[in-house]
C-alpha positions in Angstrom: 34.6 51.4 133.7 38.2 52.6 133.2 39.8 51.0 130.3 43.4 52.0 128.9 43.2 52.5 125.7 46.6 51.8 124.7 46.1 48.1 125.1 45.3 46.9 121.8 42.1 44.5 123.2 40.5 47.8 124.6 41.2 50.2 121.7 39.6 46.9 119.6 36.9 47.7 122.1 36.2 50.9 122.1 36.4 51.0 117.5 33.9 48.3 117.9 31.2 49.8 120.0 32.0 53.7 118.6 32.7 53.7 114.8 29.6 53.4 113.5 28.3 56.2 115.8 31.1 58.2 115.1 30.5 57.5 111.1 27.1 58.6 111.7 28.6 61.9 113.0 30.3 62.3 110.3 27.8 61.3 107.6 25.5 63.9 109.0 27.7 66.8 108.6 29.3 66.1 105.4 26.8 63.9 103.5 29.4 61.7 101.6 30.2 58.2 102.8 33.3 57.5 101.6 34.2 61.0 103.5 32.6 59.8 106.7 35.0 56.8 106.2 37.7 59.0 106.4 36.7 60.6 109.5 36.1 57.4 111.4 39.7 56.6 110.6 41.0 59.5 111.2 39.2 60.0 114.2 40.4 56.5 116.0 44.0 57.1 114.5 44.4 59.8 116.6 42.6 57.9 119.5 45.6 55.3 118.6 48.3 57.8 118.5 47.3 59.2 121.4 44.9 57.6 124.0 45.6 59.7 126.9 44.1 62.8 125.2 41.0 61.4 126.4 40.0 62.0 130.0 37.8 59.4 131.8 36.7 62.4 134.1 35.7 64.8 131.9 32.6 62.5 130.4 32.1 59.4 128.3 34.3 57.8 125.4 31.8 57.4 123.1 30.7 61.4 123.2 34.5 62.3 122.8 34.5 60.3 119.8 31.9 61.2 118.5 32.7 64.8 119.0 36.2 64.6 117.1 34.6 62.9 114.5 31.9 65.6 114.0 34.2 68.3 114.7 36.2 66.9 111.7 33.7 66.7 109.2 33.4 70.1 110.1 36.6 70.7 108.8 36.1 68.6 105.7 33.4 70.6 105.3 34.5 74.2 105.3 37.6 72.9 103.1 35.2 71.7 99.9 33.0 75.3 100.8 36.4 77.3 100.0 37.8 74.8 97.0 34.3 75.0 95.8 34.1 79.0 96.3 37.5 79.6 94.6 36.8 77.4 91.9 33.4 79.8 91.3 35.5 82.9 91.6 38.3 81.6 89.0 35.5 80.8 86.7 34.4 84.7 87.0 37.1 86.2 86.9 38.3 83.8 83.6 34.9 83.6 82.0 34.3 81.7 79.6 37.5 80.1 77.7 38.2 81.3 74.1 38.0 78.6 71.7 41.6 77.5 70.1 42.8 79.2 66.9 42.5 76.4 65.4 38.9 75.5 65.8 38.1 79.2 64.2 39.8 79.3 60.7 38.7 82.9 60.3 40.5 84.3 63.6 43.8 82.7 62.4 43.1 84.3 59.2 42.7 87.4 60.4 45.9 87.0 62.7 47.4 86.3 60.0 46.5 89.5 57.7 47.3 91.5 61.3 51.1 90.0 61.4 51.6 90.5 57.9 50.3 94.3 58.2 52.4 94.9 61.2 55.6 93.8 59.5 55.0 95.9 56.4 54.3 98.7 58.6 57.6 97.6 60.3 59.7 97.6 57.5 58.9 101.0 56.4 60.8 102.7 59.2 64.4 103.4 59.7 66.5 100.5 60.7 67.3 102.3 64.4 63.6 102.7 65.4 62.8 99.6 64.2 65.3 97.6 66.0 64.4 99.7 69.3 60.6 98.5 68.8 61.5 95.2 68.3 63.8 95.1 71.2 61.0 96.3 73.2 57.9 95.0 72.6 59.1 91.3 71.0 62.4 91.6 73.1 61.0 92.7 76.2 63.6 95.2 77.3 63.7 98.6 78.3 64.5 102.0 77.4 67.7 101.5 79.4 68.4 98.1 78.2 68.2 98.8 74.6 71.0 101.9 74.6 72.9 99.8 77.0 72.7 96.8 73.9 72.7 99.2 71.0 75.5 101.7 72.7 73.2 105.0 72.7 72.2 107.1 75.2 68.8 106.5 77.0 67.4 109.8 76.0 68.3 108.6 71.9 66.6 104.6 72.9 63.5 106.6 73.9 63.4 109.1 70.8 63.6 105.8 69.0 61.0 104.1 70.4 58.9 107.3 70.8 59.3 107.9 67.0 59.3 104.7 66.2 55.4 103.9 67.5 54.2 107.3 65.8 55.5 106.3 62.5 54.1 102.7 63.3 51.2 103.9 64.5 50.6 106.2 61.3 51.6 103.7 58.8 49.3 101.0 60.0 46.2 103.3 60.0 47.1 103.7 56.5 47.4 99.9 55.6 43.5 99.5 57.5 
């Protein structure tokens, strides 16, 4: 029996007598019924949007159906396998989250005693290499930004900065 399925009373028809097969389909693959829902209506919306895709000749209705709805639950399928495999990766590669500050008085403490070091130490050097080092690291600019900003040549940013980290460098070890 030929049947057009863009007449509303056959398409009617043809939900009526397929979708629970075609849920079935579905539910097989996937294993989730609200997922097999989806299939079933995505399966006859594209039946709906376009009935001609399906060829009489080439076998039954019902297969067809029930082929696009297993080949989508395929799809749904392989989709939560990647989400769910990038989601185990991320987790790896993060590890486990370090707690807030906040819930461990002792590491804001100690980042604490660390800041205040570090501006002692800073404090101790000449005004030039500090203001290069703080352009740097806090500032984020470069060698060539800084004498561009501080009107030096690069070669004088870099001795600053260079200079700058030994004396740092040597006046912190002392301080710990």
């Amino acid at each position: 029996m030929t049947t057009d399925l863009r007449e509303p009373g056959a398409f009617r028809r043809a939900f009526d007598d397929h979708h629970r097969k075609v849920y079935a389909a579905a539910y097989g693959v996937i294993g989730d019924a609200a997922l097999a829902q989806d299939v079933v209506q995505d399966v006859f919306l594209r039946l709906w949007k376009r009935p001609t895709a399906f060829d009489p000749a080439r076998g039954d209705l019902g297969a067809y159906l029930r082929l696009m709805g297993r080949s989508r639950a395929l799809d749904l399928w392989r989709e939560t396998q990647v989400r769910t495999r990038a989601a185990d990766r991320l987790k790896l590669v993060g590890g486990n989250e370090e707690p807030r500050a906040e819930e461990q008085p002792e590491i804001v403490a100690y980042r604490h005693q660390e800041t205040d070091e570090v501006r002692e130490a800073l404090e101790k050097l000449p005004e030039a290499q500090r203001e290069a080092l703080v352009l740097a690291y806090w500032g984020g600019l470069t060698a060539d930004q800084i004498a561009h900003r501080v009107h030096v040549p690069l070669g004088t940013a870099k001795s600053r900065i260079r200079l700058g980290l030994a004396r740092l460098r040597d006046e912190y070890a002392v301080a710990v």
